[in-house]
Each structure stands twice: as structure tokens, then as C-alpha cells.
C-alpha positions in Angstrom: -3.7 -25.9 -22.0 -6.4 -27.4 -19.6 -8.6 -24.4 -18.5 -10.2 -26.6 -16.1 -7.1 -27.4 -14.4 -5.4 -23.7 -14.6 -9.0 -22.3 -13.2 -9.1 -25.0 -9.7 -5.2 -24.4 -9.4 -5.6 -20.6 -9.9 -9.0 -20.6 -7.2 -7.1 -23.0 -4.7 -4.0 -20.7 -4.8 -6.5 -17.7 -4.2 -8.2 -19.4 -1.3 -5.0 -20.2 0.3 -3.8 -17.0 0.4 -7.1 -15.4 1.1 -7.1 -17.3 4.1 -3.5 -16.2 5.4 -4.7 -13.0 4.4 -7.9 -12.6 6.7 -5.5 -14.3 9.2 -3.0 -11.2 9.3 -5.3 -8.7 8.9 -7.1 -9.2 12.1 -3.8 -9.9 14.0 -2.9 -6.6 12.7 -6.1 -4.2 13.2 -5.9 -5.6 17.0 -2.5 -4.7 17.6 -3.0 -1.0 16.3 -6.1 -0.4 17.8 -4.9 -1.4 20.9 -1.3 0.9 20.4 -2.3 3.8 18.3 -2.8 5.7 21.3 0.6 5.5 22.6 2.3 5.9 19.4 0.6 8.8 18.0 2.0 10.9 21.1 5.2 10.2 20.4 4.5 11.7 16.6 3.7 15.5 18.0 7.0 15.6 20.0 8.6 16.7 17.2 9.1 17.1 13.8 11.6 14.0 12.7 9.3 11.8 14.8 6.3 12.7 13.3 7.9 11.6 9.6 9.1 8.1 11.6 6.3 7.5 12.6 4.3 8.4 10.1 6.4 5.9 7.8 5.8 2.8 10.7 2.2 3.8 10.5 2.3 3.2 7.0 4.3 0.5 6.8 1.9 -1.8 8.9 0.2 -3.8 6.7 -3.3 -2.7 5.3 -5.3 0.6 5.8 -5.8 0.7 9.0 -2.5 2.2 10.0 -2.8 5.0 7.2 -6.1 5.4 8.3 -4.7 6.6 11.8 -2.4 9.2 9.8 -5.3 10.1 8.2 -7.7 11.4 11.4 -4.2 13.1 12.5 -3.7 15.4 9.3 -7.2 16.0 9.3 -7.8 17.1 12.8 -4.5 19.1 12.1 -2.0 17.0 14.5 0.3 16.1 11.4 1.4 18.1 8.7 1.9 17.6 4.7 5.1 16.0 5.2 3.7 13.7 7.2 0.7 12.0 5.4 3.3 11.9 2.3 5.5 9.6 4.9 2.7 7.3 5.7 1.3 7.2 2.2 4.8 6.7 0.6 5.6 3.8 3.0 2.3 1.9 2.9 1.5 -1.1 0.5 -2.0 -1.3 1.8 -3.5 -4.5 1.1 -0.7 -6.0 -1.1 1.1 -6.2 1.5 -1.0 -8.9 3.4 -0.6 -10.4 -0.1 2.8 -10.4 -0.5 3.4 -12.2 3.6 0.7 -14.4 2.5 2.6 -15.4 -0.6 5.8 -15.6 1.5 3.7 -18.2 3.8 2.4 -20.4 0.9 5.5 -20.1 -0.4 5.6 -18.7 -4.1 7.5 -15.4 -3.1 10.8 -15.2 -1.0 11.7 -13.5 2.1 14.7 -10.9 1.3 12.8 -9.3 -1.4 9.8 -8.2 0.8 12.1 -7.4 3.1 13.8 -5.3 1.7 11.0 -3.7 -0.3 9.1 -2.6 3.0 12.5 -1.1 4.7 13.3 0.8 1.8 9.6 1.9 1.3 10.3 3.0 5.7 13.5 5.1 5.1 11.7 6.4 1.6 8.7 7.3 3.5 11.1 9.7 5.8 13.0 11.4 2.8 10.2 12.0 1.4 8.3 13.5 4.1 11.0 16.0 5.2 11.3 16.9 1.2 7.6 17.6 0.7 7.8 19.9 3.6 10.7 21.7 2.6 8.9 21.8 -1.1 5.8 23.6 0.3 7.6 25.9 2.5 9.7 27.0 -0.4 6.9 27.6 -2.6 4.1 28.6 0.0 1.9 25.7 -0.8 -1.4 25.4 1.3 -2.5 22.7 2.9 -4.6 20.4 5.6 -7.8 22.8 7.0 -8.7 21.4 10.3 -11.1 19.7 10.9 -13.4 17.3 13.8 -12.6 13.4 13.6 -14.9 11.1 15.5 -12.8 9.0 18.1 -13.7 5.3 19.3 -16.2 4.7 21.6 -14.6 3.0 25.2 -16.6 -0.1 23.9 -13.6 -0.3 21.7 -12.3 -3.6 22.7 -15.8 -5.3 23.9 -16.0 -8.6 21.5 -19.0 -7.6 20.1 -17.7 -4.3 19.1 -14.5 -5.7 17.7 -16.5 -8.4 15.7 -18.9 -6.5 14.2 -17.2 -3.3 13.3 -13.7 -4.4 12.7 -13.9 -7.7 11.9 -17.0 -7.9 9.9 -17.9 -4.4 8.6 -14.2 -4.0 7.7 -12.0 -6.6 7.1 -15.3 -9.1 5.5 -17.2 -6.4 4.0 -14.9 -4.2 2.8 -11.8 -6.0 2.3 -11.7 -9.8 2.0 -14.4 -10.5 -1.0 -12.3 -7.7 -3.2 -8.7 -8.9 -2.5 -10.3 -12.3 -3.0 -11.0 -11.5 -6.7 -7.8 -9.4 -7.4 -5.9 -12.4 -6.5 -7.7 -14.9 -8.6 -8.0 -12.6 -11.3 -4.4 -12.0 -11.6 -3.0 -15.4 -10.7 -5.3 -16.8 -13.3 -4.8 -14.1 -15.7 -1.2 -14.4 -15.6 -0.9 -17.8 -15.6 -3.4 -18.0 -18.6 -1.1 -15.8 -20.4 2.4 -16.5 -19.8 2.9 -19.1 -22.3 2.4 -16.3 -25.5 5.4 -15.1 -26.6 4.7 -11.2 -27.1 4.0 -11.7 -22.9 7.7 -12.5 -22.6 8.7 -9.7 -25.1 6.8 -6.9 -23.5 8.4 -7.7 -20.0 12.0 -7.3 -22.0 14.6 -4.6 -22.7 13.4 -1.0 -23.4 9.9 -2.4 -22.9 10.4 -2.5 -19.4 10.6 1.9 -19.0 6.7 1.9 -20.5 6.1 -1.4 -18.0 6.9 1.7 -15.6 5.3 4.3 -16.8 1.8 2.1 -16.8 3.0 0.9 -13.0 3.2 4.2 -12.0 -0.4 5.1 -13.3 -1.8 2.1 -11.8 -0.5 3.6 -8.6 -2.3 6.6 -8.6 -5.6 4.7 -8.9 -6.9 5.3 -4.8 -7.9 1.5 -4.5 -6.1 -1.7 -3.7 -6.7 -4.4 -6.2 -5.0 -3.4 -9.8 -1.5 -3.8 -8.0 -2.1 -7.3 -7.1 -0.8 -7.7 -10.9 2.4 -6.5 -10.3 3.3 -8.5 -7.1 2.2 -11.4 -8.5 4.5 -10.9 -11.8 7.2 -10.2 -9.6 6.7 -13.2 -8.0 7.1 -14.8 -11.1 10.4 -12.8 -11.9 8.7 -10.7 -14.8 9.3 -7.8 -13.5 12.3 -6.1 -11.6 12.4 -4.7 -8.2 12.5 -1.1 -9.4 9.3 -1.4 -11.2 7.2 -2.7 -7.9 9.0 -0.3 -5.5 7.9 3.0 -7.9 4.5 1.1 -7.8 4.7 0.6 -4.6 5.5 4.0 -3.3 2.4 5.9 -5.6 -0.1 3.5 -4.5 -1.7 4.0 -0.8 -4.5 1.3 -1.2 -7.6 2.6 0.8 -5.1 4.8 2.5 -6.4 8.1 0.4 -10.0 7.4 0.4 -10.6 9.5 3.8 -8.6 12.8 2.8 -10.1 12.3 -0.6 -13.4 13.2 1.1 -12.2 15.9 3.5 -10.0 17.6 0.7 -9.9 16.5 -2.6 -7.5 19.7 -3.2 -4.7 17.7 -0.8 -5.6 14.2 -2.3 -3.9 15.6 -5.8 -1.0 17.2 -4.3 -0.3 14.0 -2.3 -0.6 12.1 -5.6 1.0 14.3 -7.5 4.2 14.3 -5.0 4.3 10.7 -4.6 3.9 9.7 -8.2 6.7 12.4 -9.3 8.9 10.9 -6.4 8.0 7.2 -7.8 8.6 7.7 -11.0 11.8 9.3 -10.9 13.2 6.6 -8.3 12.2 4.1 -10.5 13.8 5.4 -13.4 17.0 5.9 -12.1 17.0 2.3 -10.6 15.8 0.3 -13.9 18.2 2.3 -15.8 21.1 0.9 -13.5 19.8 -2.6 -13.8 17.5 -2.8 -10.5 
């Protein structure tokens, strides 16, 4: 094996999809800062709405849409249900990684796909089940409290540069997913040629491949997940094991309501990781 080789290949790969990556993520912070407005009124009509649209919110690719969920819980415009919507439906970064692998090629379309509708209609179930769970047992929740709301200057180039596009999207985003990509294409690659590899992604190995999937979930960070789209990509792992992943792990997404109550942050993590795991059990265990 030629380290040389696999470490350009693995960095070009990286770059490529970086690239596509920065690409979509300004595409998309534009298009919801520019629509949040609108959308978020048709959340407080009523209930059922507020767990749809909590689950789009999520869905959008990146933070920035859970992010929008999150000034709404906190200012006490959306209940526990529906933060558990948005958090269950998002992919946060991964899933600029996973339309930036579908661009370059190395991951298909349906799967995708499929993984972010089901994540939507999940996001709703388990919205209108976490509210049903903490009005059964009385479960407290979401203080209220003052979010800071854009400035007019909100769409002024320099504004949208400098705060979004660098101070976000360069600062906080782009240099990590960067290094989570390279570290697990090249990691990955690096590795797949030992045989206990192959054995560990096999059989009954596959239910503790889900147990530490879930547990990477929990972690309130995008980055560690990277590994398990990219050994999807690869076929190593089924679909069950990324969607329980998938459905724990909010990226960024957590990080505000973290600071505002780290009380709710636990219960949130708690709800989504019991709700992953089980799914994902009962789907390996039919061959999913």
C-alpha cells in the first residue's frame, strides 16, 4: 500500500467535496434567511404544523434551520414536541456531505433520498409522541426566554459576507468538516484492506456497530458522523445503522438550548437516542 498515493487521493477527495460543500451551504443559509419569516408563522397556527414544520426546518441541510427552531423554543413559540421534530429530522452538516458525495459521485441518489424523507415523517411521529410522553407524565419544560432578532441590515452584502458567510460557514464550519472528511475517507480507506475490518462490520457484530452509532449520536457536534456516511458509502454498513445515527445526532443543532437549558438538552437526547435506538434495532433485526 502506497501511503503517498492513498494520502493525495484521500486530500483530493476531501477538497472536492469540501468545495461542493461551501457551495450548498451558502445556497442554503440565503434561502432560509430570506424565508424563515414566512414559514415560522405558519408553525404557531397550530399544533400538527408546528411538528411539519419543525421536521422541514430540520431537514434543510446544516444548522442553520435547527437554529431557527431553536430561537422559537426558546422564546417559548414552540413546544417540546417540536424541537424533538426538528432535531430528529436534521442531519446537520452530514448532510451537505452526503449531496456533496452524491455530486462527486461516490454515494447514490435513492438512498439519501430516502433517508431524509423518512428522517421528515420520523421527525413528525416523534414530535407528536414526545408531547403526548410529557403530558402523560407532567414533564417540565422550555422557560422563556429573550432571543436577539436580525438587524434590517440582514441582507446588505457586507452583512451577509461577514457574518454568515465568513463568521459562520468559514470560521465555524468549513475548516472542521474539512478534516472530518479527510480524516475518515483516509482512515477508512487506510484500513479497509485488514481483515478483522471486514469481520467487525458482519453478522451479530453489526447490533454493537449500533449501539456505538447511537453513542456517537449523542455527541452535540458534527464531525464523528462523517464515519458512518462515508462507510455507508462504501456499503459497510446498512441503512438502519445510519438512520438510528442519524436521528440522535442534531450536529450544531443542540449547542444553543444547551446554553439556555442544559436540563432540556438531556431530555431531548435522551428522547431521541431511546427513539433511535429502538428503530434501529427493529430494522437491522429484519435485515434493513
Amino acid at each position: 500500500m502506497d501511503l503517498s498515493q492513498l494520502f493525495i487521493g484521500s486530500l483530493k477527495e476531501s477538497i472536492k467535496i469540501t468545495l461542493i460543500i461551501f457551495v450548498l451551504m451558502v445556497i442554503i443559509e440565503l434561502l432560509v434567511l430570506k424565508y424563515k419569516h414566512k414559514i415560522t408563522k405558519i408553525a404557531t397556527k397550530n399544533r400538527f404544523m408546528s411538528y411539519a414544520v419543525s421536521s422541514f426546518f430540520g431537514s434543510v441541510p446544516g444548522c442553520i434551520g435547527t437554529f431557527v427552531m431553536d430561537s422559537m423554543y426558546m422564546s417559548g413559540l414552540l413546544g417540546f414536541g417540536g424541537i424533538i421534530a426538528a432535531m430528529i429530522s436534521t442531519s446537520g452538516d452530514e448532510a451537505f456531505l452526503m449531496l456533496s458525495m452524491i455530486a462527486s459521485g461516490n454515494l447514490k441518489v435513492a438512498p439519501v433520498l430516502i433517508l431524509f424523507a423518512v428522517l421528515f415523517g420520523l421527525g413528525i411521529i416523534g414530535g407528536i409522541a414526545a408531547d403526548l410522553f410529557v403530558k402523560k407524565f407532567g414533564i417540565k419544560f422550555c422557560r422563556r426566554c429573550t432571543i436577539k432578532r436580525h438587524k434590517n441590515e440582514e441582507f446588505k452584502f457586507k452583512h451577509i459576507f461577514k457574518e454568515h458567510i465568513y463568521r459562520h460557514i468559514i470560521r465555524k464550519h468549513i475548516w472542521q468538516i474539512f478534516l472530518w472528511v479527510f480524516a475518515a475517507i483516509f482512515l477508512i480507506e487506510l484500513t479497509s484492506g485488514f481483515l478483522f475490518v471486514g469481520n467487525l462490520f458482519s453478522g451479530n457484530n453489526l447490533f454493537f456497530v449500533l449501539l456505538i452509532a447511537s453513542l456517537i449520536g449523542l455527541l452535540p457536534i458534527s464531525g464523528p458522523n462523517v464515519f458512518l456516511i462515508v462507510l455507508f458509502s462504501k456499503g459497510s454498513i446498512p441503512f438502519s445503522i445510519l438512520l438510528a445515527n442519524s436521528i440522535i445526532q442534531d450536529g450544531h443543532g443542540l449547542l444553543p438550548i444547551m446554553g439556555f437549558s442544559l436540563e432540556d438538552a438531556v431530555k431531548i437526547k435522551l428522547f431521541n437516542f431511546l427513539y433511535g435506538l429502538g428503530l434501529g434495532l427493529v430494522l437491522l433485526s429484519l435485515g434493513f
